[in-house]
C-alpha angles and dihedrals in degrees: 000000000000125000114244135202122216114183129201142208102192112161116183091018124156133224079231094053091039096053081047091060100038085050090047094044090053093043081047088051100049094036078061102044093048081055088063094256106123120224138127141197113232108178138291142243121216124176111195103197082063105032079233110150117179108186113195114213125175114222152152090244147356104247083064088065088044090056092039093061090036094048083046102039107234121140130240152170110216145329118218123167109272141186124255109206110161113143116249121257 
């Protein structure tokens, strides 16, 4: 599965709205993925000073992360194939 980038303009936003939507893109995610779609939410970026929020999902492709933030409602600006390159533990 390939590694996907979802960024996010969210002026005004919560830490409260942003755990909501962190919580409804990984539920997305499983109920998907128990549907045999498989997608899953790896973690997100949000820096406050500039309301940017980049999401990283794995998937098989990219129009599964687009469903997943459309299913869950949460807004974004684009999606584009992206590098995880987090060291391992």
């Amino acid at each position: 599965m390939a590694v996907y980038m979802v960024e996010r303009e969210l002026p005004g936003v919560t830490m409260d709205q942003l755990a909501a939507a962190q919580k409804a893109a990984i539920e997305t995610g499983q109920q998907f993925t128990s549907e045999g779609k498989n997608v899953r939410y790896i973690r997100t970026t949000f820096v406050p000073g500039e309301a940017h929020c980049m999401c990283l999902f794995e998937a098989d492709n990219a129009d599964l992360v687009r469903e997943v933030n459309e299913s869950a409602h949460i807004p974004f600006k684009r999606i584009v194939e992206a590098l995880d390159l987090t060291p391992p533990a």
